[in-house]
N, C-alpha and C positions, 0 to 999 in steps of 0.2 A: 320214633322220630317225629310222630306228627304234632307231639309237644311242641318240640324245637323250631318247627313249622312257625307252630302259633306264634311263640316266644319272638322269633326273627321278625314276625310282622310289626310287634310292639315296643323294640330296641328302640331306641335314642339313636344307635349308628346307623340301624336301616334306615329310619324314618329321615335322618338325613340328608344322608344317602339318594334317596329316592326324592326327595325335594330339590338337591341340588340337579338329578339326572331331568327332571321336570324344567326345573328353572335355565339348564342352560342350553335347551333346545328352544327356549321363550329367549333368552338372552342374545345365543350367538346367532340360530337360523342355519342354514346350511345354503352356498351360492349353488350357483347355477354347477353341473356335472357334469361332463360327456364321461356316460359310459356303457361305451360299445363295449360287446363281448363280457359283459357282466358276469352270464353265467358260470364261467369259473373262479369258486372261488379262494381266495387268497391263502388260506389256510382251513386245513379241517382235520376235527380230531372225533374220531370214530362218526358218529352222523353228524356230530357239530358244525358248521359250514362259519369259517367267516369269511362274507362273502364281500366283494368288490363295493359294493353298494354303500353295507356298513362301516367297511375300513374309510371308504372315500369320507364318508359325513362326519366320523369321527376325528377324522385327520383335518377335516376344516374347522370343526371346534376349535381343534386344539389348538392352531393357528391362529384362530381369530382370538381363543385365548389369552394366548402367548402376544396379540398385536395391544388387544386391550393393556394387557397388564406394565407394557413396554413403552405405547405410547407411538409405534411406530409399524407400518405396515409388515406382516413378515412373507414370506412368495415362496416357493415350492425350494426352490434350492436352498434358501436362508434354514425352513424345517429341516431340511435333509443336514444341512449342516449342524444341528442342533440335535440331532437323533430322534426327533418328535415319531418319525414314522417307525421306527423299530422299537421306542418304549411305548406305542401305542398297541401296536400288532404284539408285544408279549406279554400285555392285560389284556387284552381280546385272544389270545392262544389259552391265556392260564384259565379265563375264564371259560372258554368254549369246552377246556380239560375237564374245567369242576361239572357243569353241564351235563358232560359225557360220564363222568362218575356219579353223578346222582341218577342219572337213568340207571348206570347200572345197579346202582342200591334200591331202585325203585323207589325214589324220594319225589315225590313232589308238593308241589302246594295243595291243597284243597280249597273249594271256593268259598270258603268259610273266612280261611288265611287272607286270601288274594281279594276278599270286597273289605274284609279289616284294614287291610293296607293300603286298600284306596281308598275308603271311605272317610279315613285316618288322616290322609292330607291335607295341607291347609290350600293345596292349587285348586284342589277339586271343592273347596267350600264355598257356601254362598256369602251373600250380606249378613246372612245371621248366623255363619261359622259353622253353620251344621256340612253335609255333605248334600251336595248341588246335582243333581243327574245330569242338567244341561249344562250346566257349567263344566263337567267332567266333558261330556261329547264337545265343548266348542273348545275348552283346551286341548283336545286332541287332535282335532280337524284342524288347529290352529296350524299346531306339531307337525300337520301330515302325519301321524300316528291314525293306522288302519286301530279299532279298536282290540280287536285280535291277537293281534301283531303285539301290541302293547302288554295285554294283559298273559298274553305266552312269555315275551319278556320277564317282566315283573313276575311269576312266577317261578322263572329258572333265577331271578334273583334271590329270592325270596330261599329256594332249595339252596343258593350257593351259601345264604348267609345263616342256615340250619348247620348248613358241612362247618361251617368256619365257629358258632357257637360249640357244635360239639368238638372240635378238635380244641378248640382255647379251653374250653370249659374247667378248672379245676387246677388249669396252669401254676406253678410258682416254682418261685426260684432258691435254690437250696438254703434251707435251714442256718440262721444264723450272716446268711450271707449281708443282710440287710442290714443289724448290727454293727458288723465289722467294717464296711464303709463309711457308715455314720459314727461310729469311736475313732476311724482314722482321719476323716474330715474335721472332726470338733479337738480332739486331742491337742495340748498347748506343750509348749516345748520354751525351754529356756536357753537363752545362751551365754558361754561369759565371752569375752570380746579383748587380745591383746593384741592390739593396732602398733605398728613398728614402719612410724612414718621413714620416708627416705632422707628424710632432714638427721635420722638417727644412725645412718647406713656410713661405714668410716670412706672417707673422701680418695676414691679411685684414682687419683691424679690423674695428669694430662695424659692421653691418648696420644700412641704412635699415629705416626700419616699409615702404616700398617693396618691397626686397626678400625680406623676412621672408613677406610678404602675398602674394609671387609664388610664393615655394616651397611655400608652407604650401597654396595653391591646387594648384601642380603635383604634390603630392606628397599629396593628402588621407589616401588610404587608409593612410599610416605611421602619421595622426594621429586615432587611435578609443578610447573609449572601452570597456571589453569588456562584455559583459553581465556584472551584477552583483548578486548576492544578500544579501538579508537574511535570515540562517536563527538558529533557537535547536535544539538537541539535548541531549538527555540522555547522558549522557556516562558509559557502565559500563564500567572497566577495571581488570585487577588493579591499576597504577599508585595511581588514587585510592584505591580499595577497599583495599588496603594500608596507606594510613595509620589505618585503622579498626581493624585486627585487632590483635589484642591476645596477645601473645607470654609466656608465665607464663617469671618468672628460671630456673626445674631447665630449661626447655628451651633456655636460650641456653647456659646453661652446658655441657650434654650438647654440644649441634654443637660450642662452643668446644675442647670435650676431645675430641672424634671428629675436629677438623682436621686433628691430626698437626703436619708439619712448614708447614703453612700458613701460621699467625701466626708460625712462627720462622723465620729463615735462619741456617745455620750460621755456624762461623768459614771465614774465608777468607784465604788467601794469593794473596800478587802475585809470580808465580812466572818467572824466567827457565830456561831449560832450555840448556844445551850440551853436545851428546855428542859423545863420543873414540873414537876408533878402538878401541880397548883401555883394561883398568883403570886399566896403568902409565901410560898417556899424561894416564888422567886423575887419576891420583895427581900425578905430575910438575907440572901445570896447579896446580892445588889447592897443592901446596907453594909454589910460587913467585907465588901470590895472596897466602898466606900469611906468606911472608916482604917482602911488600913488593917484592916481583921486578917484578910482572906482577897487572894487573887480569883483573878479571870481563870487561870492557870490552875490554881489551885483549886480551885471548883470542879473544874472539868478533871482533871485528876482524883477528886474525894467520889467524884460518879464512877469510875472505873473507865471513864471513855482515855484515847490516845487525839492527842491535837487533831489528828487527821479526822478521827471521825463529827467533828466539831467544824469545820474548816468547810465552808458556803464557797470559796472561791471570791472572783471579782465578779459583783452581782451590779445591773444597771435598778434606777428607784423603778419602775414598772416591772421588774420581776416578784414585788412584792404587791400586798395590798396598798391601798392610798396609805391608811393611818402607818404602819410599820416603815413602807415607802419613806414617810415626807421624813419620820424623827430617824432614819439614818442618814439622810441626805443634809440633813440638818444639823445637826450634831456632829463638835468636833469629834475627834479621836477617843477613842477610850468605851465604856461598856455604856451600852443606851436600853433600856426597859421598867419594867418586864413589856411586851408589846405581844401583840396574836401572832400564833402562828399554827400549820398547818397540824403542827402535832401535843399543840399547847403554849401555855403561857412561857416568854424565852428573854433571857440577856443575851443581847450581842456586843460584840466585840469586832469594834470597827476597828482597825488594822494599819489600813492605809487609804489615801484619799485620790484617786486618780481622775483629774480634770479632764473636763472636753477637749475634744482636738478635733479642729475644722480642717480642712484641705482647702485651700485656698485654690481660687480658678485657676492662678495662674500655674500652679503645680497639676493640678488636674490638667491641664488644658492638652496636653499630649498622648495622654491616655485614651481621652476623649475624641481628639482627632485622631489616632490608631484607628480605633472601634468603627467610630462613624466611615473613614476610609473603605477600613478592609469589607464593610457591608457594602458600599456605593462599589467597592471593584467585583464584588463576585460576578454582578448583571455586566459589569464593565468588561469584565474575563473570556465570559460566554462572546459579547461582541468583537471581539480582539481577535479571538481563536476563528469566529466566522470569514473574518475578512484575509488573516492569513492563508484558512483553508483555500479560497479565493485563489488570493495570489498564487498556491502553489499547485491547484489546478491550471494556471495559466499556464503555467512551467515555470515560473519563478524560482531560484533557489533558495535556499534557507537563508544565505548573507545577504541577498535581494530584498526579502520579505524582511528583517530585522531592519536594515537601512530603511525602506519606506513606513514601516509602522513605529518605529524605534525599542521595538522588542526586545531582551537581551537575550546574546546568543551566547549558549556556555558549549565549550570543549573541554573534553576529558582525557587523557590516553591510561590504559590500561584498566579500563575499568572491566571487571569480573560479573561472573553469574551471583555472587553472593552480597555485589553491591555494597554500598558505603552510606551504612544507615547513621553514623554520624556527622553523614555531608552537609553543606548549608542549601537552603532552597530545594527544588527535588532532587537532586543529584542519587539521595537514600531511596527513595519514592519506589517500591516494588512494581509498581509501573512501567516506568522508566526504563529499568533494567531489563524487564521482560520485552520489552521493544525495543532496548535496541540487541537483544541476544535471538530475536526474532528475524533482525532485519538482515539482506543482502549486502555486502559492502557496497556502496553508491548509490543505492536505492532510495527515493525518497517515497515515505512512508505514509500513510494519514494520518489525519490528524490524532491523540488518542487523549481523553480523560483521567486524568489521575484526581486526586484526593482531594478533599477541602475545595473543590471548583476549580483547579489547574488546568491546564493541557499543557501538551508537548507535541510538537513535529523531530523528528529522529531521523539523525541521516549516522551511518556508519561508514568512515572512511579507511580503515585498515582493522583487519582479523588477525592476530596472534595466533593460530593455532599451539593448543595443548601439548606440553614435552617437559620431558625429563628434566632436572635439574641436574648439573654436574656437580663434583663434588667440592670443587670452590666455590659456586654458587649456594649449596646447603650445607658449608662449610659448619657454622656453627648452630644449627639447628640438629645437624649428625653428631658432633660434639658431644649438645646436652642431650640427644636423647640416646646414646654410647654411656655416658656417665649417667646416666638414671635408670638404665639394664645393668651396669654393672652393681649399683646400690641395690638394685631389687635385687639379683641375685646374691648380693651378700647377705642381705637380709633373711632371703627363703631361707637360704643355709643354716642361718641362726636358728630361724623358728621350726624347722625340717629336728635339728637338736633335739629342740624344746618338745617338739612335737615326740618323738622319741623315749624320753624322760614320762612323759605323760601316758604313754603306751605301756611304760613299765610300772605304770602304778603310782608315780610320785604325786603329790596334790596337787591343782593350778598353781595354788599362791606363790607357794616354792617357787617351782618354775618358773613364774613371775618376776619374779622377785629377779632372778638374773638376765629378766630381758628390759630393753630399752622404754618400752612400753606401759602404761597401766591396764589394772584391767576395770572392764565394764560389764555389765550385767545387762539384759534384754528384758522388756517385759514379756509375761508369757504371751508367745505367738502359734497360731495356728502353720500350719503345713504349707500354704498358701499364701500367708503372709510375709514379707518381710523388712522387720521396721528399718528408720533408718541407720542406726547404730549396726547396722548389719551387714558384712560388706552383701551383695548381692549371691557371690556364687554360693555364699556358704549355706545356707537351707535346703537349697538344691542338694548340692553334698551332701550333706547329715539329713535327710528326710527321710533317709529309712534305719538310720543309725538307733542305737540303744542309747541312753542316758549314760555319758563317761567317754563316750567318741569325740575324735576332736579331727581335725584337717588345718591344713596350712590352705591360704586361699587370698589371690590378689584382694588388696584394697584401692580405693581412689587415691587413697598417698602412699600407696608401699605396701606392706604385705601382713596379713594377718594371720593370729594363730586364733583358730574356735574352737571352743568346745560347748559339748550339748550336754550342762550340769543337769537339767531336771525335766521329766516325763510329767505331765498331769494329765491323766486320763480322763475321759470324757464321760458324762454324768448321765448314761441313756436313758433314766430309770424315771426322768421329770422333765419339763418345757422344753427346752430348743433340742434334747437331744432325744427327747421323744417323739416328739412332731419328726426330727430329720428321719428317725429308724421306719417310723411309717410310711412318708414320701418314697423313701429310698426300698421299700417293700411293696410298695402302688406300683414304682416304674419298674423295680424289677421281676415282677408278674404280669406287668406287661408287656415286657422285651420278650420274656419266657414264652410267653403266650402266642406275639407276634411272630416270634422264631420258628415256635411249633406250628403255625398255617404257613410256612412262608415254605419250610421244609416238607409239608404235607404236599403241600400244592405241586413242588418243583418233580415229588414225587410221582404225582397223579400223572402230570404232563409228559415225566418220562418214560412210564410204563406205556402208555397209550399213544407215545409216539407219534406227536402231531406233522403233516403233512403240510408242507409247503409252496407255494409256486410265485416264486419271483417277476416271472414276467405279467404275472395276475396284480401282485402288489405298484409294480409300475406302471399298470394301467391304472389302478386307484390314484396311483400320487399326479401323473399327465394327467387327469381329470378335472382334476382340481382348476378354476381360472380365476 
């Protein structure tokens, strides 16, 4: 064992381990205590004692932990709420167990092990990384760590993670098993797909008041009315505010002339492009366009190109160099070169000739005053919304406040939690709705911020509460969705058949062939995947199916018939599906591993039958302040 000794001291998990136990007596500290009657302690297993002292410090850790990582102070009842004190005291029982099992194996550290493991730390290193003697003594006295006390700790650590090296030691998980995960995670699967929309289902006719009155009963809850408000708000937004402001002519004019190229688009050409190996070839080209030899067309055709790849678009002259530039801009219609270009000497083939187009102020001019507006109302918004807020601290009402500011006030009735995101002004504003589905009927609300620099004041004058609809009221919503159960189930029927026929052997196509439907094919999917051509449930279904299985299974239009044509198995033998059989070998050796100390452990504990005293434990947790 006293390998295992050594080995624990030079782990990666010890060493961590032991830095984190280091660092978060440096990090959290332990407050202040009362603890009277110390001496008994809270649990003990065979001489192991955990004792009042330690459960208390450990339990403010974890607290102050848990406050760190929260954000938010956490107090003795919030812990007790969260189990901190009972999953703390059953790693101080399991531990105090291992403890007591290594005395009894006669395991311990040597001080060979135990100055490796300190010496080894980086808390106890100096400026030069090595190991620090004072630096060890002033992190410990820092700690309130007796040096003793510590290093007797750190020992029975050191023994527990020997017990835990050799109980993992050689762990894994059954043979092949890692394989088999990884073939059934990568394995592709195909499917064909006979979609039988409800558009294809034969037409149920009109429904008795019979069975109107039967669905409308079986099915109530589809048919509710929602809660429903009646609200008015004041309504502050650059938007409205905008059309108030008042924009002097020197200022539209100045933006007008600071646009630039904004109100104009230049001239443009509709340019084709074909380049030559060389000049002469494209000289040669060019003359025999010229003489009537040979087309634009025809050239670009004898290259093997298609119009399309020939075809520059409407180009402005500065997308080109100057010289190439000036001789298309210049030049009527028709083939101009040979000229540079980026891929060699080229003819082009001007097209069409699109002139400048100016915007004239006066059609700008509205545009312009928009813009300029809705900027000048946003600061104008924020002052609007202050003076309201104002007034409606005075006790002013909404229609009070709208009269002296001349704000407008909008009323709604029956507006909903899901809001009317096609309303004009905020009316849609997720804002909006959330205040007033917030507010008291009569309440007057504060003021609130919504979007693009709005606000709103919200009063709610009458609640609808939530109810049932009757059945002249969801008269024709029961209707169509009566006649869209009965198509589905005509349809299952049909394919339930088909499904049937395919059971007994017969090919899809066939079967196909006598439903309403075409079929489709999937590309191949993994287990986990499923594309869209898929109704949803059907993978689910066939995921453990053979290749030739098929199910009937809702679609978003009506009802689908699938089948699972083709298995491709997974290729473990090279890249993704070798790397996955590894991974899937990593973690399940060390589940295996984990498992076997987790059962060792629960063992040890049992046999040795650790000792309890509750009212010990509640003087640990009253301690705490």
């Amino acid at each position: 064992m006293l390998h295992l000794l050594r080995r624990a001291a030079k782990t990666w998990a010890f060493r961590i381990l032991f830095g984190v136990l280091v660092v978060s007596f440096a990090v959290w500290g332990v407050g202040d205590l009362d603890l009277g009657g110390a001496g008994t302690p809270v649990a003990s297993v065979g001489e192991e004692k955990v004792t009042v002292e330690d459960f208390a410090n450990g339990l403010a850790r974890e607290m102050q932990s848990v406050s760190r990582q929260t954000g938010q102070p956490v107090d003795r009842a919030q812990a007790e709420a969260m189990g901190l004190p009972q999953s703390l005291l059953g790693r101080m029982v399991r531990d105090a167990a291992l403890n007591e099992e290594a005395r009894r194996l006669g395991l311990s550290a040597d001080d060979h092990a135990l100055r490796e493991a300190i010496v080894e730390s980086p808390s106890f290193h100096g400026l030069d990384g090595t190991f620090d003697e004072e630096q060890y003594r002033f992190v410990l006295d820092r700690l309130g760590f007796r040096i003793d006390r510590f290093e007797d700790d750190l020992r029975k650590s050191l023994a527990r993670d020997a017990i835990a090296r050799g109980v993992r030691g050689g762990a894994a998980a059954a043979p092949g098993m890692a394989a088999s995960l990884a073939a059934y995670g990568l394995e592709r699967r195909v499917y064909a797909v006979v979609d039988l929309p409800l558009s294809e289902a034969p037409d149920p006719g009109a429904p008795a008041d019979a069975d109107l009155a039967a669905w409308h009963e079986a099915h109530a809850d589809a048919y509710r009315w929602p809660e429903r408000r009646d609200a008015a708000w004041l309504e502050i937004s650059p938007e409205t505010l905008a059309e108030t402001v008042e924009i002097p002519e020197e200022r539209l004019r100045a933006a007008y002339d600071a646009a630039g190229e904004r109100f104009s688009t230049p001239a443009r050409r509709a340019v084709d492009r074909l380049v030559f190996p060389d000049e002469a070839s494209a000289r040669a080209a060019l003359d025999a366009i010229s003489s009537g030899e040979s087309s634009f067309e025809a050239e670009v055709e004898k290259r093997g190109l298609a119009p399309a790849d020939v075809d520059e678009g409407e180009v402005a002259q500065d997308d080109y160099d100057a010289q190439t530039g000036e001789a298309l801009f210049s030049a009527d219609l028709g083939v101009v070169g040979p000229l540079p270009s980026s891929l060699g000497p080229a003819l082009y083939n001007v097209r069409a000739a699109i002139p400048a187009r100016v915007t004239p102020f006066e059609q700008a001019r509205e545009t312009l005053r928009g813009e300029i507006a809705r900027e000048q109302a946003r600061d104008l918004s924020h002052q609007r919304a202050e003076e309201a807020a104002d007034l409606l601290a005075s006790g002013e009402t909404l229609e009070t406040i709208a009269e002296e500011t001349g704000l407008p006030l909008r009323r709604e009735t029956g507006l909903t939690r899901e809001g009317m995101a096609e309303a004009p002004g905020l009316m849609g504003a997720p804002e909006l709705i959330e205040e007033v589905f917030a507010a008291e009927p009569g309440e007057e609300r504060d003021l609130v911020e919504a979007y693009g620099g709005a606000y709103v004041l919200v009063r709610v004058d009458e609640v609808t509460p939530a109810a049932p609809m009757t059945l002249e009221e969801a008269r024709d919503r029961v209707a169509a969705d009566w006649a869209d159960a009965q198509r589905r189930e005509a349809l299952s029927e049909l394919a339930e058949a088909a499904l049937a026929r395919l059971e007994a052997g017969e090919p899809l196509d066939a079967v196909a062939a006598d439903l309403p439907g075409a079929v489709s094919r999937t590309q191949p999917v993994r287990r986990d995947q499923t594309p869209a051509d898929l109704p949803e449930t059907a993978a689910e279904t066939l995921s453990r199916a053979e290749a030739g299985a098929a199910a009937v299974v809702p679609s978003p239009g009506g009802v689908a018939l699938v089948q699972l044509v083709e298995v491709i198995p997974a290729d473990l033998a090279q890249g993704q599906g070798a790397e996955l059989v590894e991974r899937w070998r990593e973690a399940l050796d060390q589940s295996v591993a984990d498992d076997l100390y987790v059962y060792y452990a629960a063992a040890v504990q049992e046999r040795l039958a650790p000792q309890y005293n509750p009212q010990a434990m509640d003087r640990a947790i009253n301690s705490i302040r």
